[in-house]
N, C-alpha and C positions, 0 to 999 in steps of 0.2 A: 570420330566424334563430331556432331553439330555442333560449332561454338556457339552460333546463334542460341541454341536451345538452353545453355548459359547463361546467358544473356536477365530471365526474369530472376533467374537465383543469385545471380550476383547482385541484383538490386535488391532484393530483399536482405541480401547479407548488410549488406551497404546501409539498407535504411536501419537495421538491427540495430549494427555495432552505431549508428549514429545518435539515435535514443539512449540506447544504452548510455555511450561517453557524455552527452545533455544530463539524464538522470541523476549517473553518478558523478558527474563533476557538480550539479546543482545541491547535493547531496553533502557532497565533501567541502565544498567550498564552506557552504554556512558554520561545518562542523568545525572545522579551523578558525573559521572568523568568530567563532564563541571563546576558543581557547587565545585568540589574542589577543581580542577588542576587550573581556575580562582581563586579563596578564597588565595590560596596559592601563587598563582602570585602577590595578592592585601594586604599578608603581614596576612593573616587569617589562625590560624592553626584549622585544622582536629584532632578532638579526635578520630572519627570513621570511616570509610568507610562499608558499610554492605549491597553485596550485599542477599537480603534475609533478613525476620526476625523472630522471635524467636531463640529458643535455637541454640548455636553458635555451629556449625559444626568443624570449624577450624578458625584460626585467626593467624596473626604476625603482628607485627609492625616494621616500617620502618623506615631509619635513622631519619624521620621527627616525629619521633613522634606520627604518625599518626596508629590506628590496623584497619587491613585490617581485612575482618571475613566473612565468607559466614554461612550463616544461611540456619535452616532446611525447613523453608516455603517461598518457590522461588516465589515469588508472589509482589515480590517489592524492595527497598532498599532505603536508606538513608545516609546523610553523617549529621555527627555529628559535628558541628562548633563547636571552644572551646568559654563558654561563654552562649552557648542556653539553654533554660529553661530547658531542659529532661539533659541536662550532671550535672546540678547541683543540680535540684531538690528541692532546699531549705532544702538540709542539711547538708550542711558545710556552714555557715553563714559568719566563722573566714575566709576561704578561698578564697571568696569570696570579702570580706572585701581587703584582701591582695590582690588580682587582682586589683579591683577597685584602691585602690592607690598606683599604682605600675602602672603608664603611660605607659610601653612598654609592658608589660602582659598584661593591656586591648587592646592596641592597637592590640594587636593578636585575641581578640575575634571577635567575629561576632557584639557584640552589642558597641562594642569600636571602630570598624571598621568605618572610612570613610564613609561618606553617599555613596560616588560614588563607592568607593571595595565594601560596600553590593549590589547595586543596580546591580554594571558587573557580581559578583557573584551569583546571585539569575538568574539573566538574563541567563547568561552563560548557563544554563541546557538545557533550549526549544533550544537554539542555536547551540548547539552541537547535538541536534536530528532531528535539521535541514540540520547541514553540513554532519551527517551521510546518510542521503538521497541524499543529490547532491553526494555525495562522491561515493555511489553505481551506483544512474543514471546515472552519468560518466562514472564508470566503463564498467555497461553495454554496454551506446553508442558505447563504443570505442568497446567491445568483439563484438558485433554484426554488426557493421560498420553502414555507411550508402549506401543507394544505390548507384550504379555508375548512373551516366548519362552523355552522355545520358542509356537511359536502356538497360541494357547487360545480356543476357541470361546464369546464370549460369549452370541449370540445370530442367529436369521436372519433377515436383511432381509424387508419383506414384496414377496412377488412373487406374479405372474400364476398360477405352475402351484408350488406348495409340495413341497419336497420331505421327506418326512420322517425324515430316516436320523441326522443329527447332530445332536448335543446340546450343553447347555452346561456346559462344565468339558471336551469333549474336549478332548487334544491332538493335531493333526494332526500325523502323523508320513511319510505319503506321499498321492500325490495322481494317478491313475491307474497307480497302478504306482511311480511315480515318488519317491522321496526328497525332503523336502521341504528346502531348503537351513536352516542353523542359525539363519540372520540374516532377517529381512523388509527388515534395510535397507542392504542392498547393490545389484549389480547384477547378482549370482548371483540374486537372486529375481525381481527383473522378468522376464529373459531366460527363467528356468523357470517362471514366470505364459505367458509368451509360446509357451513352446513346448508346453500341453499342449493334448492331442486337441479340436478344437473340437464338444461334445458338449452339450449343455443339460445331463446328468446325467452326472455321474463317477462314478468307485468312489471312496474315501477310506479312506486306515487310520489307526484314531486309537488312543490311549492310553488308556483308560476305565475309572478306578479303575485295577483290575493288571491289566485285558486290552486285548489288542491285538485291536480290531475292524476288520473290514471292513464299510463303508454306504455308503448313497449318498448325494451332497449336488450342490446344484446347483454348475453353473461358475461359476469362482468371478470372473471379470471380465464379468459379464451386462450387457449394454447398460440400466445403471440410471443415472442420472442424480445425480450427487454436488452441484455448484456452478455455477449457470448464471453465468455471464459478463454483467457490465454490458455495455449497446451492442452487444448479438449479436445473432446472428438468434436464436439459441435463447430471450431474454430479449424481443426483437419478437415471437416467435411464440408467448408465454407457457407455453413447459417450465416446470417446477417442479424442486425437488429431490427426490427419490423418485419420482420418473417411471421409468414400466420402457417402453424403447421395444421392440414385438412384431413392428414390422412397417417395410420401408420400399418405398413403392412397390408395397405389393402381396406381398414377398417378405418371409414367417415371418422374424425376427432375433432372436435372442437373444443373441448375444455386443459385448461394445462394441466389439472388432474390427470384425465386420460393418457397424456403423456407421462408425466411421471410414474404412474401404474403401470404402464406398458414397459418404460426404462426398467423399473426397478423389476419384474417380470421375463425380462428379457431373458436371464442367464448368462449375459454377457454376448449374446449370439446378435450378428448384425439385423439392424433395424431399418427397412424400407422408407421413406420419409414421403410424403406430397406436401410439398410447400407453396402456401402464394404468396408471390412478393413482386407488386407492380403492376398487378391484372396478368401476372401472367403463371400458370402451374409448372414450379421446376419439381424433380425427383432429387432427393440427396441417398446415399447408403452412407451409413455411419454403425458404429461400434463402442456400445456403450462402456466406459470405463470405471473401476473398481477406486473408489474415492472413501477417504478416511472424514467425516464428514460432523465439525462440530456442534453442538448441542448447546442446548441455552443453561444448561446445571455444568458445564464444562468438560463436561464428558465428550467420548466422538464415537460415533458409528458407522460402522461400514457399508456402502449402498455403490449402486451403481449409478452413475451421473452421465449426461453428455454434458454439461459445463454451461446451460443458458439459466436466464434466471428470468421469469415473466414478469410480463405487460399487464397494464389494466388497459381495459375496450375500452374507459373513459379517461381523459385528461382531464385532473381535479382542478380547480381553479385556487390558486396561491395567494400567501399575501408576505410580503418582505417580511421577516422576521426585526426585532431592535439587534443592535448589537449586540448584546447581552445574550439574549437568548439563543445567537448565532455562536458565540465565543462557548455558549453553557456545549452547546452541540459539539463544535469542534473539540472540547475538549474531553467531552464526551468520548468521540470517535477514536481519538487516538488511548485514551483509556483502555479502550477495547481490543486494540490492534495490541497493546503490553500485555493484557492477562489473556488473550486468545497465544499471542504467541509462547508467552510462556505455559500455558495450559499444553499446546504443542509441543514443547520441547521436554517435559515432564511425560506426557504419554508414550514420547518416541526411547528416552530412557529406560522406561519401565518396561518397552516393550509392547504398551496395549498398541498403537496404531506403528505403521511400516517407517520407516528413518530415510525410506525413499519422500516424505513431507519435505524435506530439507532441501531446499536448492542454491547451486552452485553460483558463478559467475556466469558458466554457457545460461543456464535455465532463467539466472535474473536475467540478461541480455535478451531473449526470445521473450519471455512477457513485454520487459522495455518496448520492444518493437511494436507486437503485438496489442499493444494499450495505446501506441503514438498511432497505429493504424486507424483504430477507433474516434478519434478526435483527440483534440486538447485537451476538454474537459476530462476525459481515463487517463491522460499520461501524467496531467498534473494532482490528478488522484492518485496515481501511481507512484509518482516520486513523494506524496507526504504518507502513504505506507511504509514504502522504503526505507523513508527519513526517521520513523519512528524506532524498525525495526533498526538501525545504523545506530540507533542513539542508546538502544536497549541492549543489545550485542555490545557497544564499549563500557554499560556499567556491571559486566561479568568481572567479578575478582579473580580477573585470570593476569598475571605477571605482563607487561608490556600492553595490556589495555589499557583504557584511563580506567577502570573497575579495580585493577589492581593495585597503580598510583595511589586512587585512594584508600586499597588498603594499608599501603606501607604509612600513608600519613597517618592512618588509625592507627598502628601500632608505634609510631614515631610519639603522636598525643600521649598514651598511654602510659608508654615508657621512659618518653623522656629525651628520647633521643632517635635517630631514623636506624635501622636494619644496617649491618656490617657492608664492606664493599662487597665481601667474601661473598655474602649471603647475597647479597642483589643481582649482584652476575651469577650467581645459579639460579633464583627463582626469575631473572629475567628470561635464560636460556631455555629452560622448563616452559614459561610461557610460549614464548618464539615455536618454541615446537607443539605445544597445545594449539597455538593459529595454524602451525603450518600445517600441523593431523586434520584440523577441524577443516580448512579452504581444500587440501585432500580429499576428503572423506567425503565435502558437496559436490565435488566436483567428478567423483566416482558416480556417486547419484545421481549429477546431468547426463552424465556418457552411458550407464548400462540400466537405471532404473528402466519400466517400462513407461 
C-alpha cells in the first residue's frame, strides 16, 4: 500500500474530527455554563465545571469555589452541584450528616435547593443553547443585511456568457414586461421568479437616476450554484459554490429550473454535468439521491436531490437591518429549526419519511467538517443549528435528560413531595438506556444508511 496516498485522507479526517470537537465543545460548553451561572444566581454552588471527561488536562478554581478542569476526552461535559450523588458518593457519611444540618450548607446544594433554583437551573442549559442560536441568527442577519427594496442592483454574478445591460444602483422595476412585486419576501415573488419566460436573456426596466430604461440582463434564477449540501452527491462529486452548470447530459442548461426537472427526472440514474467555473468547462458525473424533503404545511416529500441550493445572476444591494429586526429574524430562525425538527422526528415515528433522517456522531462529525470547509460563516451557522437541536433533544421527558428533571420536579410541585429513591433509580436506569438505544440506533444510521 502507498502511504503517501493516505496521506489526503488523513487530513481530512484530521480536519473532520477537528470541527467536530470546536462545534461540540462550543455547543457543550454554553450548555453547562447556563446550568451553572443560573445554580449560582439561585444560591447553588458548583463543585465542578468540566469541560471534557476523563483524566484532567488542567484545572483551577475560582474565587467561588468552584474547579474549572478541561479533560482529555472532548466529547461532553458537566457541572458538578455541591450536594449530587457522584460529588459525595456515599463516602463521607459524617460530612454529609453536617450539611444536612447546617440550613445554609444544604441550602447551597442542589438537593437543598428551592424546588423553583432546581427547576431555573436544570431549565437554564437547553436555554442558553437556545439563545446561543438566536444570538448568532442575529448576528448573521445583521452581517448579511437584508435586501433593499425596492430591488437595487448591486452587482452581476460572474457567469459563462456576460450580459451587459444592468448596472449598479439600478432599480428594477419590471422584468419581461412583467411588474416586479414590492416585496422580495413573500410568496408573490417566488411565484413571479417562477413564472417568467424561460430565456437566458430578458428585457428589464429599471429606474436609472430619473430615467426609466429598458436593457438586457440575464435570467435571473441561472442554474448557478449557491450552497452545496454536506453528504450530497453534489458535495461527493466536488460542485463548488459559484459553479454555473451549462449543460446536463449533453443538453445546453441554463436555468436552475432545468436542473431541478432533469434531477427530479432522472430515476435516480447518473447525471453527466458541464460546469463553468473560472473561465474554464470541467465535466462532473454525479448520482442523484432519494431525499425526504420538507414542505411549508409541514409535511415532507420524497424527490431526488443532488444537495445545492441556487444563486441569483444578480447581487441585490442590502441595507443593515436595527437590531430588533435582526434579534425578530434570529429568533425567527431557530423557531423553525424546533418545529421542522420536531415535524421530523414525528414523521420518522409514524413512519411516513425513512429514520435513516436521523444522524449519529460519525454523520454530525462529517457535516462539522464539511460546513468548516466552506468558510466560517457555514460552520458558525452550523454550530447554532446544532445548538438549537442540543437544547431541544435535552427538553425530551426522558429520565437523566434535564426534560426529565423537569419532570420529576412537575411531579414533586404536584404532589408535595419528589419521586421515591426506589423509583428514581429505575426511571433513571430506563432513561440511561432510552439514550444509549437512541446514540445506537444514530449511529447504526451513520454506518449502514445509504
Amino acid at each position: 500500500m502507498d502511504i503517501a496516498s493516505l496521506i489526503p485522507q488523513f487530513g481530512g479526517f484530521v480536519w473532520t474530527m477537528a470541527a467536530f470537537i470546536i462545534a461540540l465543545s462550543v455547543i457543550v460548553a454554553i450548555h453547562e455554563y447556563g446550568h451553572y451561572i443560573v445554580g449560582r444566581w439561585c444560591g447553588i454552588k458548583a463543585d465542578v465545571f468540566s469541560l471534557g471527561f476523563g483524566p484532567v488536562l488542567y484545572s483551577r478554581f475560582d474565587k467561588h469555589g468552584t474547579k474549572w478542569q478541561i479533560a482529555a476526552l472532548p466529547f461532553g461535559g458537566y457541572v458538578k452541584f455541591a450536594g449530587d450523588a457522584n460529588a459525595a458518593s456515599g463516602k463521607d457519611e459524617d460530612a454529609m450528616s453536617q450539611v444536612a444540618a447546617d440550613p445554609v450548607r444544604l441550602r447551597a446544594t442542589m438537593h437543598g435547593a428551592p424546588l423553583w433554583a432546581r427547576a431555573l437551573t436544570v431549565l437554564a442549559g437547553p436555554v442558553f443553547n437556545f439563545a446561543l442560536s438566536i444570538i448568532v441568527f442575529t448576528g448573521i442577519a445583521m452581517t448579511l443585511g437584508t435586501v433593499r427594496e425596492p430591488l437595487t442592483v448591486e452587482a452581476l454574478k460572474p457567469m459563462p456568457i456576460a450580459v451587459e445591460g444592468l448596472e449598479k444602483g439600478d432599480i428594477i422595476q419590471a422584468i419581461a414586461g412583467r411588474d416586479i412585486p414590492a416585496s422580495t419576501q413573500t410568496p408573490e415573488y417566488r411565484a413571479y421568479m417562477d413564472a417568467l419566460p424561460l430565456e437566458p436573456v430578458l428585457d428589464y426596466t429599471v429606474l436609472r437616476g430619473d430615467a426609466s430604461l429598458t436593457v438586457q440582463g440575464p435570467y435571473p434564477q441561472p442554474a448557478l450554484v449557491g450552497r452545496v449540501g454536506p453528504e450530497t452527491a453534489a458535495m461527493e462529486a466536488g460542485l463548488a459554490s459559484g459553479d454555473v452548470i451549462t449543460g446536463i447530459d449533453g443538453v445546453p442548461t441554463f436555468a436552475f429550473q432545468q436542473l431541478k426537472d432533469a434531477v427530479e427526472g432522472s430515476g435516480g440514474n447518473p447525471l453527466s454535468l458541464d460546469v463553468w467555473r473560472d473561465g474554464e468547462t470541467l465535466k462532473f458525473t454525479l448520482v442523484p439521491k432519494s431525499t425526504d424533503e420538507p414542505q411549508d404545511d409541514g409535511s415532507f416529500i420524497n424527490v431526488l436531490r443532488i444537495g445545492i441550493s441556487s444563486d441569483g445572476a444578480i447581487t441585490a444591494a442590502t441595507d443593515t437591518p436595527g437590531i430588533l429586526d435582526a434579534a425578530q429574524s434570529g429568533v425567527a430562525g431557530t423557531w423553525r429549526i424546533i418545529k421542522g425538527s420536531i415535524s421530523g422526528l414525528w414523521h420518522m415515528v409514524t413512519g411516513a419519511i425513512s429514520s435513516c433522517n436521523m444522524s449519529g456522531p460519525v454523520g454530525i462529525a462529517k457535516v462539522s467538517g464539511a460546513m468548516a470547509s466552506q468558510g466560517a460563516m457555514s460552520f458558525i451557522n452550523f454550530i447554532a443549528v446544532l445548538s438549537t437541536a442540543v437544547g431541544l433533544l435535552n427538553l425530551f421527558p426522558i429520565p437523566a435528560l434535564d426534560g426529565g428533571h423537569l419532570v420529576f420536579y412537575a411531579y414533586e410541585a404536584v404532589a408535595g413531595k419528589p419521586p421515591s429513591d426506589k423509583a428514581l433509580r429505575i426511571l433513571m436506569s430506563i432513561g440511561i438506556s432510552m439514550v444509549l438505544g437512541l446514540m445506537l440506533f444514530a449511529l447504526f444510521n451513520d454506518l449502514f444508511c445509504p
